[in-house]
C-alpha positions as CSV (number, residue, x, y, z in Angstrom):
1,X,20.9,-7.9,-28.3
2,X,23.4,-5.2,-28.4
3,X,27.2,-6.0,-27.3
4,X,30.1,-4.2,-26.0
5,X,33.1,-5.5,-25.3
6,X,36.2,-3.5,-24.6
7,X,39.1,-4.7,-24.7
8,X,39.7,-3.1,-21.3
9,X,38.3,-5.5,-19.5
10,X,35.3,-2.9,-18.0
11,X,32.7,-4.7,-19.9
12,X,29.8,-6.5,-17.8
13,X,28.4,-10.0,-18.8
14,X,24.9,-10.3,-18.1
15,X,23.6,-13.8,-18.2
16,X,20.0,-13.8,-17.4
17,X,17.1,-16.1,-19.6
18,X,14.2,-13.7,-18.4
19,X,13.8,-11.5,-21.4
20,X,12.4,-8.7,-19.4
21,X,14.7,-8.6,-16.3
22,X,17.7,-8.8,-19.0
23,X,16.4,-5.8,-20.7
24,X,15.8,-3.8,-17.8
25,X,18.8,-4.4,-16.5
26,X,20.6,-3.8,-19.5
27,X,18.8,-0.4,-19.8
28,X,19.7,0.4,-15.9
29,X,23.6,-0.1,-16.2
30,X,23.9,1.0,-19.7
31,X,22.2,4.5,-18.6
32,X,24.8,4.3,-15.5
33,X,27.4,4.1,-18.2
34,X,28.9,0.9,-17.9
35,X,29.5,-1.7,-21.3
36,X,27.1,-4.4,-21.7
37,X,27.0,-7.6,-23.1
38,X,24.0,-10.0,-22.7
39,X,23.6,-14.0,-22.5
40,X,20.5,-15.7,-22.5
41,X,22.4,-18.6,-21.4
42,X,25.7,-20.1,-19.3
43,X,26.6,-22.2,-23.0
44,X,25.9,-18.3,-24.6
45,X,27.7,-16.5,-22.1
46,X,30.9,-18.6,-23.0
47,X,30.6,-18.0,-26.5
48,X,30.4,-14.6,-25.9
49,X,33.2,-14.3,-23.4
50,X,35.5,-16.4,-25.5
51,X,34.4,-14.9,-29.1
52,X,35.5,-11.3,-26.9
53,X,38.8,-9.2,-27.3
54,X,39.5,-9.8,-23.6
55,X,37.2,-11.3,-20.4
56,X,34.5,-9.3,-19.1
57,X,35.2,-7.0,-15.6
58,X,32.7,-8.7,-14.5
59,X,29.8,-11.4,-14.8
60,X,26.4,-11.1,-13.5
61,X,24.8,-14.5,-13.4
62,X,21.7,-15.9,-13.0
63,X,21.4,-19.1,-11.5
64,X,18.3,-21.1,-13.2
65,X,18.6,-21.2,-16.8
66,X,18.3,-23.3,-20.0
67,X,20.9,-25.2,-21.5
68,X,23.7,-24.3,-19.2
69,X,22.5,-23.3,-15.7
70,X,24.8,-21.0,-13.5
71,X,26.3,-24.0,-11.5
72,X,27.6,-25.4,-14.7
73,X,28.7,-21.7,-16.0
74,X,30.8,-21.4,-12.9
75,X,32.5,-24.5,-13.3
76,X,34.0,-24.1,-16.8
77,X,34.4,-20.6,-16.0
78,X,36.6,-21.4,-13.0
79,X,38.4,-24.2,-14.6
80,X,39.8,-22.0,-17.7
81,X,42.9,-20.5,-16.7
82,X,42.6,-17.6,-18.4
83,X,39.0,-16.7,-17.0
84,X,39.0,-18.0,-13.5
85,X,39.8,-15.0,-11.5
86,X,37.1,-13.1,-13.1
87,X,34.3,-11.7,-10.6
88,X,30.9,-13.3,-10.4
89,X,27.9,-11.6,-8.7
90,X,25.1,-14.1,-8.8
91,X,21.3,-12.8,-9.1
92,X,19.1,-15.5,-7.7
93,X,15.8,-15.7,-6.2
94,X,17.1,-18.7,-4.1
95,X,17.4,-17.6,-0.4
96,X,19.7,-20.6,0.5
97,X,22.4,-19.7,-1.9
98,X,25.7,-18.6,-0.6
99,X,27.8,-17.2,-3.1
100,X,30.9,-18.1,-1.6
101,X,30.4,-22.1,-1.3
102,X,29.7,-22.0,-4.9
103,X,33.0,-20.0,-5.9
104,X,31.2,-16.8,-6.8
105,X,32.1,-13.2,-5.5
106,X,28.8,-11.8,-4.3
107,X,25.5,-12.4,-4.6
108,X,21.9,-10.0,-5.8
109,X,18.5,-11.4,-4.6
110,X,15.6,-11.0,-6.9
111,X,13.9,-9.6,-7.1
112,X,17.0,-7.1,-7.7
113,X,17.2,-3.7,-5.6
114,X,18.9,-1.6,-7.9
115,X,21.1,0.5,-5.4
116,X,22.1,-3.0,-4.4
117,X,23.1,-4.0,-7.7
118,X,24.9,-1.1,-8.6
119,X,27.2,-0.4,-5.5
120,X,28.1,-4.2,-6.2
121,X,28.9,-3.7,-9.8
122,X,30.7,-0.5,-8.5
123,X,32.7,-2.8,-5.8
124,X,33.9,-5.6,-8.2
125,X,34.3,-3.7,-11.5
126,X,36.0,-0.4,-10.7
């Protein structure tokens, strides 16, 4: 997995177990020019996020995962002062899932329309 994390705070997070939609969408905002780190889980995410010079810009989180789902992610993410206030865009293929009642910023459906996913990564990280 390849990281960057700059200590500028415009790096994305991209938590996401599916091998093939992390890659892709790895490939998709790297070539957009935006910093990149991946998780395969919530438990990695906040390794990653907490092993960084600074939190990400901005998380995009898949829901149903291993380990630590995107529920429990959110939670300890929320609940550490220092990372709280940073944005969350869920990607789910759940079609009852509001964002908001689970204290996340926005929300992708998969299967993920890239324009979609882009002017939102465009909205909560510049």
């Amino acid at each position: 997995m390849n990281e960057a994390t700059p200590s500028d705070g415009k790096w994305i997070l991209l938590v996401e177990d599916d091998a093939d939609n992390r890659e892709v969408l790895c490939e998709v905002l790297r070539s957009e020019g935006f910093a990149v780190t991946e998780a395969v889980h919530g438990a990695d995410a906040l390794a990653r996020i907490r092993g960084a010079d600074g939190p990400p810009g901005l998380v995009l989180l898949d829901l149903m995962m291993p380990v630590m789902n995107g529920w429990q992610f959110l939670a300890e993410l929320r609940g550490d002062r220092a990372l709280s206030s940073t944005p969350v865009v869920l990607l789910t293929a759940g079609r009852d899932v509001d964002a908001r009642a689970i204290d996340a910023n926005d929300l992708v459906r998969k299967p993920v329309h890239l324009p979609d996913l882009l002017a939102k990564v465009e909205r909560w990280l510049r």
